[in-house]
C-alpha positions as CSV (number, residue, x, y, z in Angstrom):
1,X,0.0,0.0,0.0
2,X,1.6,3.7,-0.7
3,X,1.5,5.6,2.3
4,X,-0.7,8.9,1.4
5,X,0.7,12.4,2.3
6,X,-2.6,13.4,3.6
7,X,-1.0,17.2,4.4
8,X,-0.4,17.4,0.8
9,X,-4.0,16.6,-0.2
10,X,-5.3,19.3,2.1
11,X,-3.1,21.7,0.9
12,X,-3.7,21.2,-2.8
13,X,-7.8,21.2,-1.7
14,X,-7.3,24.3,0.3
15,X,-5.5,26.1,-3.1
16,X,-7.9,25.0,-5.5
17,X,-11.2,26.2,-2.7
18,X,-9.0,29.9,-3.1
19,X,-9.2,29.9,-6.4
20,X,-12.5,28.4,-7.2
21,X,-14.5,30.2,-4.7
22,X,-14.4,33.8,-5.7
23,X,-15.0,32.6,-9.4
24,X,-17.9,30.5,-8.2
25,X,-19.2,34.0,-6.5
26,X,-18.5,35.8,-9.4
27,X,-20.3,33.5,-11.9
28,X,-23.3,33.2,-9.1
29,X,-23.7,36.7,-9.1
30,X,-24.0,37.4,-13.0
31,X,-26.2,34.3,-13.5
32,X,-28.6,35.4,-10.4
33,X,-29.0,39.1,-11.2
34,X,-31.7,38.6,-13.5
35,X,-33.6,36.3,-11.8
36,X,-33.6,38.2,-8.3
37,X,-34.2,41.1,-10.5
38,X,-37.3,39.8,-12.1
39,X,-38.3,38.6,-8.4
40,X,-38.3,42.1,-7.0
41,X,-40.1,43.1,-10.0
42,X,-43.1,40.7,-9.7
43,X,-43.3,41.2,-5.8
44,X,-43.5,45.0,-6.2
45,X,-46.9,44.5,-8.5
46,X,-47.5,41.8,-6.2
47,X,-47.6,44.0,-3.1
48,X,-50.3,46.0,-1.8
49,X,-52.6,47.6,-4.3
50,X,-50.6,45.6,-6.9
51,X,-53.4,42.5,-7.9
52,X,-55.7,45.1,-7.6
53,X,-54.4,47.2,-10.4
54,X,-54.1,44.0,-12.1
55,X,-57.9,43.0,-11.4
56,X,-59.0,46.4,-12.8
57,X,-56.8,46.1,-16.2
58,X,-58.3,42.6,-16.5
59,X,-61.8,43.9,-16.5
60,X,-61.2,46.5,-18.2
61,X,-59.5,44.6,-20.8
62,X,-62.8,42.1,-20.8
63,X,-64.9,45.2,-21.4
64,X,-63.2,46.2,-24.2
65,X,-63.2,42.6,-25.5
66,X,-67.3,42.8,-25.4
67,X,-67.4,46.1,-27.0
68,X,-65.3,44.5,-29.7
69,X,-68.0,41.5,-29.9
70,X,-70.7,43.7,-29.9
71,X,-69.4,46.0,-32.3
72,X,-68.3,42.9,-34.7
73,X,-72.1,41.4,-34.3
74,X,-73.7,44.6,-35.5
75,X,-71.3,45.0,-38.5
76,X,-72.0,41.4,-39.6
77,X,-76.1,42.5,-39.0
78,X,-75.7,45.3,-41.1
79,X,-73.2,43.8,-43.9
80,X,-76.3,41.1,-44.1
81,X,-79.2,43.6,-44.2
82,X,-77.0,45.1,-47.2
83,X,-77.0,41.5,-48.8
84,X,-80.5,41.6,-48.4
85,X,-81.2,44.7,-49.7
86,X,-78.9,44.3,-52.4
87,X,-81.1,40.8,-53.4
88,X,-83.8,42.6,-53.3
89,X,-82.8,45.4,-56.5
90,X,-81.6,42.4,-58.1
91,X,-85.1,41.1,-58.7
């Protein structure tokens, strides 16, 4: 069996940690900005007042949404009494 310089091995560990822990930091921090950003960003719209503000651009997205339908319903009555009415000259 080889005897094993176990003082060696923890001094080659302990080099390597110097090394590779600041660049682990460094990498952590560039690849976690964005998402801790986006975090803070959905918690501020989330806080107080925030789903509310939300709620109301829903609805008020939904009531435009029926105006639309409305609006397209009376365009397709109309374009049809014009068929009609058209039909009717023809004869």
């Amino acid at each position: 069996m080889i005897p094993v310089d176990w003082t060696a091995i923890v001094g080659v560990v302990f080099a390597g940690l110097i090394v590779l822990v600041p660049v682990a930091g460094i990498t952590a921090r560039f690849a976690l900005k964005p998402i801790i950003q986006s975090f803070r960003e959905m918690r501020t719209l989330a806080g107080p007042g925030g789903t509310e503000s939300l709620e109301r651009r829903v609805e008020a997205l939904e009531a435009q949404i029926a105006n639309l339908d409305e609006s397209v319903d009376r365009l397709v009555q109309a374009q049809e009494f014009d068929r009609q009415l058209g039909r009717g000259q023809d004869s």
